[in-house]
C-alpha positions in Angstrom: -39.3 -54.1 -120.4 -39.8 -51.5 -117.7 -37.7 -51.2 -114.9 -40.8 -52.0 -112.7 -41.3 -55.5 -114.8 -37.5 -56.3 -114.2 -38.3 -55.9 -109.9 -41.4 -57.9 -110.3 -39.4 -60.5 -112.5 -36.0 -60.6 -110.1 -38.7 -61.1 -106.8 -41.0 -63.8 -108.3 -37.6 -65.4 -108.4 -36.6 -64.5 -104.9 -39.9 -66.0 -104.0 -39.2 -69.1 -105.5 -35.7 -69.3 -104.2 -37.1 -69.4 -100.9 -39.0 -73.0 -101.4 -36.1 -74.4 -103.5 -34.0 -73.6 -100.8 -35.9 -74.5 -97.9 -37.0 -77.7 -99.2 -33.5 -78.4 -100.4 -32.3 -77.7 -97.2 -30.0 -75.3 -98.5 -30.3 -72.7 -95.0 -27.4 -70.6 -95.4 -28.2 -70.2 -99.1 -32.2 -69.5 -98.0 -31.0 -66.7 -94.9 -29.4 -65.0 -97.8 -33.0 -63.9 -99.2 -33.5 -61.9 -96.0 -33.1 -58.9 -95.5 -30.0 -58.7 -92.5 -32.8 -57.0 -89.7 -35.4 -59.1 -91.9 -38.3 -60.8 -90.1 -40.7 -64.1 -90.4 -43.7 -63.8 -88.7 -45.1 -67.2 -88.2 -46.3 -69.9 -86.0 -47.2 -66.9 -83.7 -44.1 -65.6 -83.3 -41.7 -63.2 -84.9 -37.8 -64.5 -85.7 -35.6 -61.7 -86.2 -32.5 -61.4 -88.0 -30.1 -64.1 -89.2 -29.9 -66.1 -85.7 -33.5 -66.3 -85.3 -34.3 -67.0 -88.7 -31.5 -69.7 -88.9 -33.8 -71.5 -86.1 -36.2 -71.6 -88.4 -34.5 -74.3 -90.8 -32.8 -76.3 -88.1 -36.1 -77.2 -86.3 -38.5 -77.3 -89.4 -39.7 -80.4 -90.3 -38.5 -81.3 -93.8 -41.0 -81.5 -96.6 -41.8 -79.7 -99.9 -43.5 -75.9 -100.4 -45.6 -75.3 -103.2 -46.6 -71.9 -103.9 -48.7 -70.2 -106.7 -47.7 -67.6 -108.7 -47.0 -64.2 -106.9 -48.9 -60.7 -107.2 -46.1 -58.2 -107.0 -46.4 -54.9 -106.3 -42.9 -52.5 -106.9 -42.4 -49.0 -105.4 -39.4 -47.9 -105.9 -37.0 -50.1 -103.8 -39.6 -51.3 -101.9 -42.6 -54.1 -103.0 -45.2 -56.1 -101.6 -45.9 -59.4 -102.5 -48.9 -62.1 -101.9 -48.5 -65.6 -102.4 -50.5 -68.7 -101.8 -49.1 -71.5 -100.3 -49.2 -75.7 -100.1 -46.8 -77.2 -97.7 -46.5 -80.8 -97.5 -45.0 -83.2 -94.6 -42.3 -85.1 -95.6 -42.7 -87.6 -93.0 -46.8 -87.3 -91.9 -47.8 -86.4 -95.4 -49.9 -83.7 -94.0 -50.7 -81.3 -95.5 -51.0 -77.6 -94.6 -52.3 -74.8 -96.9 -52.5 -70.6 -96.4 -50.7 -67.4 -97.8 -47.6 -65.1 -97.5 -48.2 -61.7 -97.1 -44.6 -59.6 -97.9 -42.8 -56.6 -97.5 -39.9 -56.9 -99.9 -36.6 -54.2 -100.0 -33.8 -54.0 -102.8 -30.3 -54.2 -101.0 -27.4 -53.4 -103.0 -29.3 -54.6 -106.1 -30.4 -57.1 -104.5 -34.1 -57.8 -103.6 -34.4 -59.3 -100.1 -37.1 -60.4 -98.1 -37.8 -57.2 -94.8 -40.7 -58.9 -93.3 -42.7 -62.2 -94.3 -46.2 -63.4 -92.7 -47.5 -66.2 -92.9 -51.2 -66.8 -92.3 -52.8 -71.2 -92.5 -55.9 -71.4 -93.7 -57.5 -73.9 -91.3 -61.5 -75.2 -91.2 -62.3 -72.6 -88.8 -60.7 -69.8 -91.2 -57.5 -67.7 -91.4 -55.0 -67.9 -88.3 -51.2 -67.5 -87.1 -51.4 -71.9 -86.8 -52.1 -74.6 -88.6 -54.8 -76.6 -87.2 -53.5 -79.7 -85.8 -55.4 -82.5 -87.5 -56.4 -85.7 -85.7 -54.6 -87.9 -88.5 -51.4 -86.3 -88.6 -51.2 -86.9 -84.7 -52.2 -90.4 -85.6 -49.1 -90.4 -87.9 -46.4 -89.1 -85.9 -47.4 -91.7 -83.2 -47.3 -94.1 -85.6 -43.8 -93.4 -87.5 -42.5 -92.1 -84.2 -43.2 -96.0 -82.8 -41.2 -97.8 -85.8 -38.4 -95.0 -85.6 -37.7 -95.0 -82.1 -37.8 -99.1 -81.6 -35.2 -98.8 -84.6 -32.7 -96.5 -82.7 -33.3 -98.1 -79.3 -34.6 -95.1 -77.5 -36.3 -97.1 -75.0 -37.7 -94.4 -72.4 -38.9 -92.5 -75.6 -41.0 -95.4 -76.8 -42.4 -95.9 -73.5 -43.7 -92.0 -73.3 -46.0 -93.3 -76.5 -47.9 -95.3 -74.3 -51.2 -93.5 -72.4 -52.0 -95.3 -69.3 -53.9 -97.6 -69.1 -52.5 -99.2 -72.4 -52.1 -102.7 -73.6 -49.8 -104.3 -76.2 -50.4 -108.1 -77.7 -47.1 -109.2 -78.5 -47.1 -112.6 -80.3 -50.0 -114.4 -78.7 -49.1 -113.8 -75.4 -51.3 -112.5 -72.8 -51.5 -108.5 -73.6 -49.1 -106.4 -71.9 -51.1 -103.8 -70.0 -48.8 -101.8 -67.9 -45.6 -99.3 -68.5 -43.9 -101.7 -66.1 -44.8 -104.8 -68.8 -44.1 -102.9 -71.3 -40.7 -101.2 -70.1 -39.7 -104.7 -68.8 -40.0 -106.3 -72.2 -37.8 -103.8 -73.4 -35.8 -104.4 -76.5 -34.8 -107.8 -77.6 -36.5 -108.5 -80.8 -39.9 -108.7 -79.2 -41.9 -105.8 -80.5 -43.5 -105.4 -83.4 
């Protein structure tokens, strides 16, 4: 094996450290495959260095990252990579699907993630977002509903509600106001 084949083999294994670890939520473990000035450009945004990034995991919404294998390109101690992507909802199901586009440095021996892009491929074509789609809004509603009658988070449960809204509740005459609905709060009653 060439020393070239050895960088592309270490950073198709940095690459799929960083799903494992993500998905796992494993975040320290995952912040150590950046670079320490490394970047994440996604969302629209750019999260810089370990404080930023660390954001990143804590405000994520769990779920699992498939990715395909990458095309590696080595220079030295630099590389590029590009890599497809599937990410899956853990709690909507939805799914959201685009590409990585990386600038990748060795460190000590080490290769680390400098700067990663990420680009969704939504109906319309390429962008910085994923397209919102009308079912996974449906979804979070929906799970948000069950969830927050659960915990009790009454004001929370209310904000669901669009006016003008109405709620049947056991055969009784439908509850068409936040003041019904707030003032049946939460004895049992909803469903």
């Amino acid at each position: 094996m060439t020393e070239s084949d050895d960088a592309e083999r270490e950073i198709t294994r940095l690459l799929a450290e960083y799903t494992t670890r993500l998905d796992r939520r494993e975040d320290e473990a995952w912040l150590e495959l950046f670079a320490p000035d490394g970047e994440f450009h996604v969302y629209g945004r750019v999260f810089r260095g370990r404080e930023e990034l660390a954001g990143i995991t804590r405000d994520a919404p769990g779920g699992l990252h498939l990715s395909g294998a990458p095309v590696v390109d080595v220079d030295g101690d630099r590389a590029t990579a590009r890599q497809s992507f599937l990410f899956v909802d853990q709690d909507t199901r939805a799914a959201r699907i685009g590409f990585y586009d990386d600038e990748v440095v060795r460190i000590d021996g080490h290769w680390r993630l400098q700067v990663r892009r990420s680009t969704f491929l939504n109906p319309g074509g390429a962008a910085e977002r994923p397209a919102e789609e009308p079912v996974a809004g449906i979804n979070r509603v929906v799970t948000s509903y069950g969830s927050l009658l659960d915990r009790g988070e009454h004001d929370a449960w209310l904000a669901l509600f669009a006016e003008p809204s109405s709620l049947v509740v056991g055969g009784r005459p439908p509850l068409d106001t936040i003041e019904a609905l707030s003032a049946l709060g939460f004895q049992g009653q909803c469903g």
